[in-house]
C-alpha positions as CSV (number, residue, x, y, z in Angstrom):
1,X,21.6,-129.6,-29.8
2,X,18.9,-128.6,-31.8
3,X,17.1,-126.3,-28.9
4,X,20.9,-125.3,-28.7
5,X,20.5,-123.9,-32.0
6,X,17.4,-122.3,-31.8
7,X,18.8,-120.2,-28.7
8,X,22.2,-118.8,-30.7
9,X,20.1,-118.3,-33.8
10,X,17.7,-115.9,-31.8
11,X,20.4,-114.3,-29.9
12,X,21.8,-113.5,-33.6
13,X,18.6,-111.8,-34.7
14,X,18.4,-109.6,-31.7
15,X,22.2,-108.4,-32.3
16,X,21.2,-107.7,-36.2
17,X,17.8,-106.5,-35.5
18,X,17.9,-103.9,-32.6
19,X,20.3,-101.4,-34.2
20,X,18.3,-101.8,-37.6
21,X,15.2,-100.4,-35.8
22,X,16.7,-97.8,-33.8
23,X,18.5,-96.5,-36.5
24,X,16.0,-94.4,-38.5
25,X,14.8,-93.1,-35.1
26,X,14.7,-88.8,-34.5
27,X,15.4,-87.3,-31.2
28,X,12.8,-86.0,-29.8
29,X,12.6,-82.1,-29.1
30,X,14.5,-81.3,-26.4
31,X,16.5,-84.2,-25.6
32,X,19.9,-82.8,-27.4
33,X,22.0,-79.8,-27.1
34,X,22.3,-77.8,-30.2
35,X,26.2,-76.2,-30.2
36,X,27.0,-72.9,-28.6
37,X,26.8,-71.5,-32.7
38,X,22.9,-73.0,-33.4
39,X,21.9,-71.5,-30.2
40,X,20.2,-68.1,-29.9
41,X,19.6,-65.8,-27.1
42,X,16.2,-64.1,-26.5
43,X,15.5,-60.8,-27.9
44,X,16.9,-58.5,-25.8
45,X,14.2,-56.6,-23.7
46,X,13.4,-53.3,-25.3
47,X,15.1,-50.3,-22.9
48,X,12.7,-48.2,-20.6
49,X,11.2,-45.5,-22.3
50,X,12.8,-42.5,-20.8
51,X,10.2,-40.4,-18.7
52,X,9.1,-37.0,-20.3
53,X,10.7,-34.0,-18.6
54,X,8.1,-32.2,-16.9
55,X,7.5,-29.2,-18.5
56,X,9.7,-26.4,-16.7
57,X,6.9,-23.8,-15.5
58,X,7.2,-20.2,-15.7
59,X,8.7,-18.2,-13.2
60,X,6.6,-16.0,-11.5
61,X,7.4,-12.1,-11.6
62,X,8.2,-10.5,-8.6
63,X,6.6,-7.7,-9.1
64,X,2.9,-8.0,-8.4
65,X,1.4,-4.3,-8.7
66,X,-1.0,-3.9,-11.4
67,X,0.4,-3.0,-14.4
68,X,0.3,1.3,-14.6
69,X,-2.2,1.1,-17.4
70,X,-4.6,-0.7,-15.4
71,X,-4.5,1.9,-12.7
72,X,-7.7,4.4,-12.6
73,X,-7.9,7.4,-10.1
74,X,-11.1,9.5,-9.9
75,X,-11.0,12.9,-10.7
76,X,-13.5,15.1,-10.2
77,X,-14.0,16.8,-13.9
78,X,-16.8,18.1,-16.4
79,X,-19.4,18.4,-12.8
80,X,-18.6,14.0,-11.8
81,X,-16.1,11.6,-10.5
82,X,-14.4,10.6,-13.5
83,X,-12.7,7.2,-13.3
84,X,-9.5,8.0,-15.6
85,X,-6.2,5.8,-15.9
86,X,-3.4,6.7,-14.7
87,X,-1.3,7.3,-17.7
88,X,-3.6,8.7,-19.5
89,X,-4.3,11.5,-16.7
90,X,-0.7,12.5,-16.6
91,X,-0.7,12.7,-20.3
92,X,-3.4,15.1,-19.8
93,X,-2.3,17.1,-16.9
94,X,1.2,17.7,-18.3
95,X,0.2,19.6,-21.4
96,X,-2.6,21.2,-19.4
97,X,0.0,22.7,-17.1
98,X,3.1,23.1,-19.2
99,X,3.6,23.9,-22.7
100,X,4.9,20.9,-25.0
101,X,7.8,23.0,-26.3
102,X,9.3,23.6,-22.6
103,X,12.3,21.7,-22.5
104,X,12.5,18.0,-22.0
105,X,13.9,18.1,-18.6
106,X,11.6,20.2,-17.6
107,X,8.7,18.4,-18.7
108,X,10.1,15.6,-17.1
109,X,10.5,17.2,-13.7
110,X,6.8,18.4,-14.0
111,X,5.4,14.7,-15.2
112,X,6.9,13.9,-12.1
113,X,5.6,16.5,-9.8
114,X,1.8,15.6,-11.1
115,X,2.3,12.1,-10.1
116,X,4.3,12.9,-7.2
117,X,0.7,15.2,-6.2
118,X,-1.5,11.7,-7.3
119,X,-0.1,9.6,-5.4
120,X,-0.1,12.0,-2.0
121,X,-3.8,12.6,-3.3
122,X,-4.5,8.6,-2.8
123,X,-3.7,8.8,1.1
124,X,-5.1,12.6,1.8
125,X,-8.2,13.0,-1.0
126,X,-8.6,16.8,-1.8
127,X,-12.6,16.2,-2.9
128,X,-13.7,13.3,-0.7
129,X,-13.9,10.4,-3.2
130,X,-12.3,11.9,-5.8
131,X,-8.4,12.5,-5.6
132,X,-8.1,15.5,-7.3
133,X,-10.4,18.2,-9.4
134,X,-9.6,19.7,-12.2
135,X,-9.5,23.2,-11.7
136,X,-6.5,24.4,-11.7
137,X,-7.4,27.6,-8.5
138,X,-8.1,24.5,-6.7
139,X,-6.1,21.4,-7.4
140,X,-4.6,21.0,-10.8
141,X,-5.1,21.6,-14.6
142,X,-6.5,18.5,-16.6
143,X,-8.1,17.8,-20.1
144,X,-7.8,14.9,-22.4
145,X,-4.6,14.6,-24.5
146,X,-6.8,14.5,-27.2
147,X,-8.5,18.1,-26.5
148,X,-5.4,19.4,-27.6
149,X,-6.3,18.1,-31.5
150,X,-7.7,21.5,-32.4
151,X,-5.2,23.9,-31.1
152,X,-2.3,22.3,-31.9
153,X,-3.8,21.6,-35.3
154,X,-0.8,19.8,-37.6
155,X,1.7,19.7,-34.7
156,X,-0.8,17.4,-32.6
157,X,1.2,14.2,-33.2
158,X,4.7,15.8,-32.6
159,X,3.3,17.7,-29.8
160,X,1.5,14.4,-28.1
161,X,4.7,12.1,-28.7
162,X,6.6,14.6,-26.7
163,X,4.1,15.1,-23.6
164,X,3.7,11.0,-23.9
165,X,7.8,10.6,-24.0
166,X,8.0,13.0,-21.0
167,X,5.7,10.9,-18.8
168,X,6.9,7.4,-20.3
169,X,10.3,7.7,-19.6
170,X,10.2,8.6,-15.8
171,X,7.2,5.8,-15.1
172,X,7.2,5.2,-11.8
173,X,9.2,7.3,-10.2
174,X,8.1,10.0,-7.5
175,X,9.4,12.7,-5.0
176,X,9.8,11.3,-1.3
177,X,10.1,12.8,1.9
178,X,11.1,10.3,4.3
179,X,10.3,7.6,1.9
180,X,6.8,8.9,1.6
181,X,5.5,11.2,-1.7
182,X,5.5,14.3,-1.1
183,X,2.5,17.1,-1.7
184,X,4.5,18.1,-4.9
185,X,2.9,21.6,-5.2
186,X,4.0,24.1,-8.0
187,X,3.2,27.0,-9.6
188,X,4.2,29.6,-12.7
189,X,6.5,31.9,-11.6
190,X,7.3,33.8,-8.6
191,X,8.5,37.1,-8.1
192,X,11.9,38.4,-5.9
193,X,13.8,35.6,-7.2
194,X,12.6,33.3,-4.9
195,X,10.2,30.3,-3.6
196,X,7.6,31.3,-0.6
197,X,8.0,28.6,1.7
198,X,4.6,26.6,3.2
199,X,4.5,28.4,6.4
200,X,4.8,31.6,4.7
201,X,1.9,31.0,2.5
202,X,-0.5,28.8,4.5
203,X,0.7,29.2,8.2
204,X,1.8,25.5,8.3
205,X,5.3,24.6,8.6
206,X,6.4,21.7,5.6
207,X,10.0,20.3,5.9
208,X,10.4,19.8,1.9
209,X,8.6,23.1,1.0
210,X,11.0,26.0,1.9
211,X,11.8,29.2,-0.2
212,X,15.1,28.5,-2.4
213,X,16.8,31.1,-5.2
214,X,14.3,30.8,-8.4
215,X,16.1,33.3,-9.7
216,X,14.6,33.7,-13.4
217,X,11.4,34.1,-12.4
218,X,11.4,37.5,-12.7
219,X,11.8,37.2,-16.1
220,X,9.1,35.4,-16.3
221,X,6.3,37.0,-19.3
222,X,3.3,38.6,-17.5
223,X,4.8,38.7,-14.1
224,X,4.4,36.6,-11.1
225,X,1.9,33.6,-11.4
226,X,0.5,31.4,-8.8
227,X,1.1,30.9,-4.4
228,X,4.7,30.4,-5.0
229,X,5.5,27.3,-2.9
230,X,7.2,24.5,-4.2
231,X,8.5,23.9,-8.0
232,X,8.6,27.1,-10.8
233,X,7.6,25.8,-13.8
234,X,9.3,29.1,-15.5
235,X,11.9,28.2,-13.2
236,X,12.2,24.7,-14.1
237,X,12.8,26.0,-17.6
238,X,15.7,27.7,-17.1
239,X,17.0,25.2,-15.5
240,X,16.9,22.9,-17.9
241,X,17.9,25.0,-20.4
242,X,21.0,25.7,-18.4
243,X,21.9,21.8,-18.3
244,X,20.1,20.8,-15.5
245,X,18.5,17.0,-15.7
246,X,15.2,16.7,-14.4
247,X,16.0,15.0,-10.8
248,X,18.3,17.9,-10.6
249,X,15.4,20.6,-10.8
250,X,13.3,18.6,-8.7
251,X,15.5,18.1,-5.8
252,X,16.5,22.1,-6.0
253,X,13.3,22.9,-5.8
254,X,12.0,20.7,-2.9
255,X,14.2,20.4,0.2
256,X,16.0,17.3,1.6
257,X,14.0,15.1,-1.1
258,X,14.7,11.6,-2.9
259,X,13.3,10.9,-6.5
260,X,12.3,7.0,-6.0
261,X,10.5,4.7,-7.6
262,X,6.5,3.8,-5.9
263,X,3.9,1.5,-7.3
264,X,0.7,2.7,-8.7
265,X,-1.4,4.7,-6.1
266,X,-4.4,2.6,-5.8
């Protein structure tokens, strides 16, 4: 009885005791599940940086002849081979060989005709190295635009601006025969009211130089001027004062010829 006792009253105390000691007892970290609201998703990864665009590159020109001011032709002048550029030469050689007050298609016409004569020069040299002399009995007419200070005295600028305009605004372009430039010869004035043709002049037969109607030419102050093949200048005056455009006068003058456009001789 009494050991009876002593087993029920020990059984009691473990039924009383045990959830008296669990009961202040945390769970440890980790071993619950917190509800969907308590639980929190990771920090979203931050998005790939998007890659720089490459830098778009520069188109290259097609065109890749020198630019015109960077072209320099020797010319035999002042007793040496001078090395001149380009533009400035024409510049030059225009008012040397026509008056700034002809009119503007004219002027044009004979800007191209001296370039015309350059770049024909580049491939058949009339002085060995140098291109072209100038004398004008031998090749053509040329002193620096800015020669011209003195005798045009207060009309330099006006003068300059228009020899520059006529030169500028037909860059480029040249008279071809068969898609080559053409020895673009010309002179001041011819007499008869007409061109002499290359064969009649210098015994050698030249498609694009033949004798056309220059018809004013006789009117021409102080006569006839020059071998009288290839372009009037007084001619070309006329012309243009009778409406004619520059390519106009150039193509009336030289025979079955194309004004085109050719890069810098060189």
């Amino acid at each position: 009885m009494k050991r009876a006792l002593i087993v029920s009253f020990a059984l009691f105390l473990a039924a009383f005791a045990i959830p008296l000691l669990t009961a202040g007892q945390q769970p440890a970290a980790g071993d619950t599940n917190p509800s969907p609201a308590e639980q929190t998703s990771p920090a979203p990864s931050p998005p790939p940086e998007a890659p720089t665009p490459a830098a778009e590159e520069t188109p290259l020109s097609g065109n890749t002849e020198p630019p015109i001011t960077d072209t320099v032709i020797p010319i035999l002048h002042d007793g040496g081979i001078r090395q001149i550029p380009l533009r400035d030469y024409l510049y030059g050689a225009l008012t040397a060989e026509m008056p700034p007050l002809y009119p503007e298609e004219a002027l044009k016409a004979q800007a191209v005709a001296i370039r015309t004569l350059v770049c024909y020069a580049s491939e058949h040299p009339y002085h060995g190295e140098a291109w072209l002399c100038s004398d004008p009995e031998c090749c053509l007419a040329y002193a620096p635009l800015e020669d011209n200070r003195a005798s045009w005295g207060d009309e330099y600028d006006t003068y300059a601006a228009i020899a520059r305009a006529a030169v500028d605004s037909t860059d480029g372009e040249v008279i071809a025969y068969l898609g080559e430039p053409i020895e673009a010869v010309f002179f001041s004035a011819s007499p008869g009211g007409k061109t002499r043709s290359a064969a009649e002049v210098w015994g050698a037969e030249v498609p694009y130089l033949q004798s056309v109607d220059s018809p004013f030419d006789d009117d021409f102050p102080g006569g006839a001027h020059g071998h009288g093949v290839g372009m009037s200048q007084f001619g070309a005056r006329q012309l243009a004062l009778d409406g004619m455009t520059y390519k106009e006068i150039l193509l009336w003058y030289y025979t079955g010829v194309e004004v085109v456009e050719e890069p810098p001789p060189g």
